[in-house]
N, C-alpha and C positions, 0 to 999 in steps of 0.2 A: 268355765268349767275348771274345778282345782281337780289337781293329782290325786288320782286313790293313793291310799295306803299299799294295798294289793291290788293287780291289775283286775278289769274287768275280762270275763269270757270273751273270748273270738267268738265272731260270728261262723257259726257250723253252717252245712249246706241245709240240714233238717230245722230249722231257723228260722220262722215266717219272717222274720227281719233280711233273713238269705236274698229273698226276692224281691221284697222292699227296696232295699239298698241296691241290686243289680238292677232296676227296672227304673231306681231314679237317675241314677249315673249314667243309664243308655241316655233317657232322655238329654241330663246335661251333656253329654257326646254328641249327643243330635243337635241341639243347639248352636254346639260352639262351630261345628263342621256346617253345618248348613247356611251358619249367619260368613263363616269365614271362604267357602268356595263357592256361593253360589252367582258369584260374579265370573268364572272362570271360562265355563261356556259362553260369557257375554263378550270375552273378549275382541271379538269380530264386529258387532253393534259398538262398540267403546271405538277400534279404529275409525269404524263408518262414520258414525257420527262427527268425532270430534276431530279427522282426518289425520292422526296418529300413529305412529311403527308400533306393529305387534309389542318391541320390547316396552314401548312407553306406555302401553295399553296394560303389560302385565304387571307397570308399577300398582296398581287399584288389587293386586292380592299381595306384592311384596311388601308394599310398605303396611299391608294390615299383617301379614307376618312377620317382618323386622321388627312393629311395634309391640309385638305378642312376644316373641322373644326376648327384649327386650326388658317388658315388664316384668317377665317369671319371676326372677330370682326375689324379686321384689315381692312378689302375691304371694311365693312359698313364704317366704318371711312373714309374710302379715300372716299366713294362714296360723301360723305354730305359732302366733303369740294372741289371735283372733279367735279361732276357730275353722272348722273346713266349711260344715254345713251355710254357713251367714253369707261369707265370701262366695262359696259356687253360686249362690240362688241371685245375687244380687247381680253377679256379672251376668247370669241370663240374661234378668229383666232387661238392664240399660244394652246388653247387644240387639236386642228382638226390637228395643225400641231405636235404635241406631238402624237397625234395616229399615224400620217404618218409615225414619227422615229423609231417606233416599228420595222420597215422590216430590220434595220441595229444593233439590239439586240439580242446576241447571246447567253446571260449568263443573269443567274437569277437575278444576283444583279447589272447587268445594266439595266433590267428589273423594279428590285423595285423599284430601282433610278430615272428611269424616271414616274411612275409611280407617286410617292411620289410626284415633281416636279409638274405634271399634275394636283393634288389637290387643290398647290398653286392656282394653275391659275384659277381653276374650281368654288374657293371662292369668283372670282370677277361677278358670275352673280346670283347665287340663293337669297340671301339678298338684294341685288340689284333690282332685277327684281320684288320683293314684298314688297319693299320700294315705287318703281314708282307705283304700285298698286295702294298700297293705298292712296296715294300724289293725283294720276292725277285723278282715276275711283271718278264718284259721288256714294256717301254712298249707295244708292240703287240698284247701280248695281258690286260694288266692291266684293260679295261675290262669285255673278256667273264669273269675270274677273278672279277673282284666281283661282275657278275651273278650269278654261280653262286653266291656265299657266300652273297646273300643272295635268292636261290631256297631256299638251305637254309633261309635265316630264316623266309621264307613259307612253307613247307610245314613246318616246326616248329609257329608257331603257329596253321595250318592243323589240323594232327592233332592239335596241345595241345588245343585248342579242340573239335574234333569228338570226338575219341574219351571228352574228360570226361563232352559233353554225351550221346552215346551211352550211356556207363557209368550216368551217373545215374538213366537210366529203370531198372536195373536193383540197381544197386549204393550203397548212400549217395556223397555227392559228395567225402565224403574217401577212401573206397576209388579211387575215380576218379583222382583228383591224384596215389593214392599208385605208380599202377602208368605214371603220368609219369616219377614219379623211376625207378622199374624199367629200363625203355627208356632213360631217361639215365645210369644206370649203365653200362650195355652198351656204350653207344655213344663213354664218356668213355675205354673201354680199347682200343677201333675208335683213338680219336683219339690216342692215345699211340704205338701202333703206326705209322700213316698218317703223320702229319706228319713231313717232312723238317725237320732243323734249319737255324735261321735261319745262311744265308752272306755277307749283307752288314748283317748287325745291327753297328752301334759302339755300344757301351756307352758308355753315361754316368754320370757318378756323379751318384747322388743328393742332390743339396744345392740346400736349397731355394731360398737366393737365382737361383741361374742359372736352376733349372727355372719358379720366378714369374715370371721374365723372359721368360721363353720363351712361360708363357704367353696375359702380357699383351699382347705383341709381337704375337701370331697375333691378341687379339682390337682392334690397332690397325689390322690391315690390311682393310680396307675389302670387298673382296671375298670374303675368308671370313667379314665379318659379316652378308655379304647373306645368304650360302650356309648361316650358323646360322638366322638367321631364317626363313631358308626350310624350313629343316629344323623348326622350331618350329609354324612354321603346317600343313605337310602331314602332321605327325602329328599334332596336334590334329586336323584336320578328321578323318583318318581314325578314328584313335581313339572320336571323339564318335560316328559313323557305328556300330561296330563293339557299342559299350558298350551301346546303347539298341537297335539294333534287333533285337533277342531281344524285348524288351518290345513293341515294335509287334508282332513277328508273334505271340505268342502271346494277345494281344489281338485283341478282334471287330476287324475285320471276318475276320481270316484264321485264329486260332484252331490254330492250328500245335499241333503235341507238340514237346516237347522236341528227340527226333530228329529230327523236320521243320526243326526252327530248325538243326540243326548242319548240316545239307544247306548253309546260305549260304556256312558256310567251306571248302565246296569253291571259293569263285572264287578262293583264297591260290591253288589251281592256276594258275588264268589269273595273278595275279601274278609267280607264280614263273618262267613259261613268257616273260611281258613283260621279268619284269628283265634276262635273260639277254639276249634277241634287244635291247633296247633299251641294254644294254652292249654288245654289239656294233657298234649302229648310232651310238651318241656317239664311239667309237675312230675313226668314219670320215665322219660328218656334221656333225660338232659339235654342243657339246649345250646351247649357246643355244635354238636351235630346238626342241632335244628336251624342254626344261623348261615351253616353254611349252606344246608338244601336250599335253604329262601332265597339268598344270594345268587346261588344258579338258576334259580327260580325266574327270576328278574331282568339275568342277562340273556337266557333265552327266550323270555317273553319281549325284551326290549329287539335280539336279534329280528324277533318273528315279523312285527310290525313294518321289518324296511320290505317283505314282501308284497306282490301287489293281486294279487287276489285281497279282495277285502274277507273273506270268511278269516282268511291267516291273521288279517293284522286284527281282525277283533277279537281270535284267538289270543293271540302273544299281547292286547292290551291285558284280557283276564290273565293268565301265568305271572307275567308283571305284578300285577293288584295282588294275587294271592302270594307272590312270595316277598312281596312289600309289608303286609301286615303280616306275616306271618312272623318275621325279620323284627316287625317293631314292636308285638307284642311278646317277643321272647326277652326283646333288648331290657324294655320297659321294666320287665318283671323282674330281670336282675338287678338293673339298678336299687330296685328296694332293697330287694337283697343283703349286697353288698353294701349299702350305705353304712346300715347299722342305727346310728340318728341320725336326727333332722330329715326324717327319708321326704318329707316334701321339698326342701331346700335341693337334696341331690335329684329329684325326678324334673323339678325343674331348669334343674341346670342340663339335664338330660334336654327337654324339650326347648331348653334353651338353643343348643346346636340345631337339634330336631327343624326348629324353624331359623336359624341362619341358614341351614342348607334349602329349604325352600325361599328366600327371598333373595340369593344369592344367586344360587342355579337357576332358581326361578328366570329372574332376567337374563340372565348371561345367555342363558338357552337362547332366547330370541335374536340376539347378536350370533348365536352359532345358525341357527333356522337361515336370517337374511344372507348370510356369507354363506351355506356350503349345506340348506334345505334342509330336509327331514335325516338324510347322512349325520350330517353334522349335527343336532341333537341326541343319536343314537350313540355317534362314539363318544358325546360327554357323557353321557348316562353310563356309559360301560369304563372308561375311567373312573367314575365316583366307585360303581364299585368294584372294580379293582382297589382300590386304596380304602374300601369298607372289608373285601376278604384278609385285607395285610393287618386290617385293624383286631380283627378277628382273629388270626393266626398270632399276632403278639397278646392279647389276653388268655388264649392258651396260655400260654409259653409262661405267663405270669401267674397264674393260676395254680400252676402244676411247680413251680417255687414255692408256692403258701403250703402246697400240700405237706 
């Protein structure tokens, strides 16, 4: 696609393209979250089996998030001199078909390997798909469009997650993963059809000195390195939350089934339900304030959990969930923001942290679990954010110098 002369129209909410483009983007949300957690719940079958420590059982989601992080900068890069639409659809397919290969993985470390592999691929749609955001949505309804993308993303790995954990009581846990990839077959041809082609995409060519530049450029500006950091600590804390607590509750005192545990990832609902209405409310409150709600949000849904009535801690898991996405759908939407250009190079780089903080905390949590139990992932989680409200408090403070 070449550069107009004059921009094309934003997409308006009154727009049959409006829904088009929010209803293919859930789906790519659902994809990438379901093909990337839905081994999470498995965690406990992965020790069983292969008689492994929790931490080395959570390398099967870290290292697919280290390698997803990894990629980004790379996928925004191709996206801006490729296009979004080509890159999202294709990393579907080879993800849905990377869960199908699970049913022919016998050993752990053909396991991590494709796993690892799966990351690659998983990096061509989330930067991606919040690039086209905020390119095509008109400025007044882009904050409720991202909500929506990533409502997709929580109820992807909402269902990634339950339906594994469901399947397992019944089925081996690679049958499980493989009928992930199934449903994300289906739904990668939903997204070919749905998505509108991009109308104010300018192409760029791919050459590496300009696009390093551009990189580096995003990680000088001060405000979006609050907004990585922030994105690094709120998905660590959640992650750590998410990874271990299958292990508490199938553990005395509460002694859960499997099923019983997959019941927690119904609060992705109450996520999904937050990010939407709390994209709405940053379009029209600002979302200084709103970063910090979610923030509190998190450390008293993370406090709630070390209670032992179980109704509490599956309270304080949803509070957590909602002011997780609440947190990263406000973060997400600044970043476009403030980029200015290359806004898929800068969302990326955002998602880049995004998932260091999940493959980092991710394990390290299980080194806190073994040493010092469900305790000791609670106060890493509230340290993350601790050092995500500082991050928070110094973008003020920079913010309010531009003005």
């Amino acid at each position: 696609m070449t550069p107009a002369t004059s921009p094309s129209p934003h997409i308006h909410r009154s727009s049959p393209d409006y829904w088009r483009a929010n209803l293919a983007l859930f789906f790519a949300g659902f994809v990438t979250f379901s093909s990337l957690y839905c081994l999470q719940p498995l965690l406990p079958n992965l020790v069983a089996e292969f008689a492994i420590s929790p931490a080395r059982a959570s390398l099967s989601l870290s290292l697919t998030t280290l390698a997803l992080a990894a990629a980004l900068p790379v996928a925004g890069s191709l996206s801006d001199a490729l296009g979004r639409r080509r890159l999202i659809g294709t990393a579907m397919l080879l993800a849905s078909l990377m869960a199908l290969a699970c049913l022919w993985l016998p050993s752990l470390a053909g396991l991590l390997t494709l796993r690892l592999l799966q990351g690659l691929v998983l990096a061509g749609i989330p930067a991606i798909a919040m690039a086209y955001l905020s390119e095509e949505m008109a400025p007044a309804v882009v904050g409720g469009a991202m909500g929506l993308y990533i409502a997709g993303n929580a109820i992807g790995g909402m269902t990634g997650r339950i339906l594994t954990a469901w399947l397992a009581d019944w089925l081996p846990w690679r049958e499980a993963v493989a009928v992930i990839g199934l449903i994300g077959l289906l739904l990668t041809l939903a997204f070919w059809w749905l998505l509108p082609p991009s109308r104010r995409f300018c192409r760029r060519a791919l050459a590496i000195g300009p696009l390093s530049r551009s990189l580096l450029s995003h990680l000088r500006q001060l405000p979006l390195l609050c907004l990585f950091v922030l994105a690094f600590c709120c998905m660590g804390a959640f992650i750590c939350l998410y990874n271990y607590i299958s292990f508490r509750l199938l553990a005395p005192p509460f002694n859960l089934s499997q099923s019983q545990v997959a019941l927690i990832f119904v609060s992705y609902a109450f996520g999904a339900f937050g990010s939407r209405q709390i994209g709405r409310l940053g379009d029209r409150w600002g979302r200084a304030a709103l970063l910090y709600a979610a923030l509190l949000l998190m450390a008293l849904g993370a406090l709630a959990t070390l209670a032992r009535p179980l109704p509490l801690v599956a309270a304080g898991i949803i509070v957590l969930t909602i002011g997780f996405f609440g947190a990263h759908t406000t973060a997400s939407t600044w970043v476009g923001q403030l980029a200015g250009n290359a806004r898929a190079q800068a969302s990326a780089l955002y998602l880049l942290f995004y998932y260091l903080g999940s493959s980092i905390a991710g394990t390290l949590g299980g080194m806190f679990f073994a040493r010092w139990h469900w305790p000791g992932v609670i106060g890493l989680i509230l340290l993350q954010l601790m050092l995500a409200t500082g991050s928070c408090l110094l973008l003020g403070r920079l913010l309010r110098r531009c003005d």
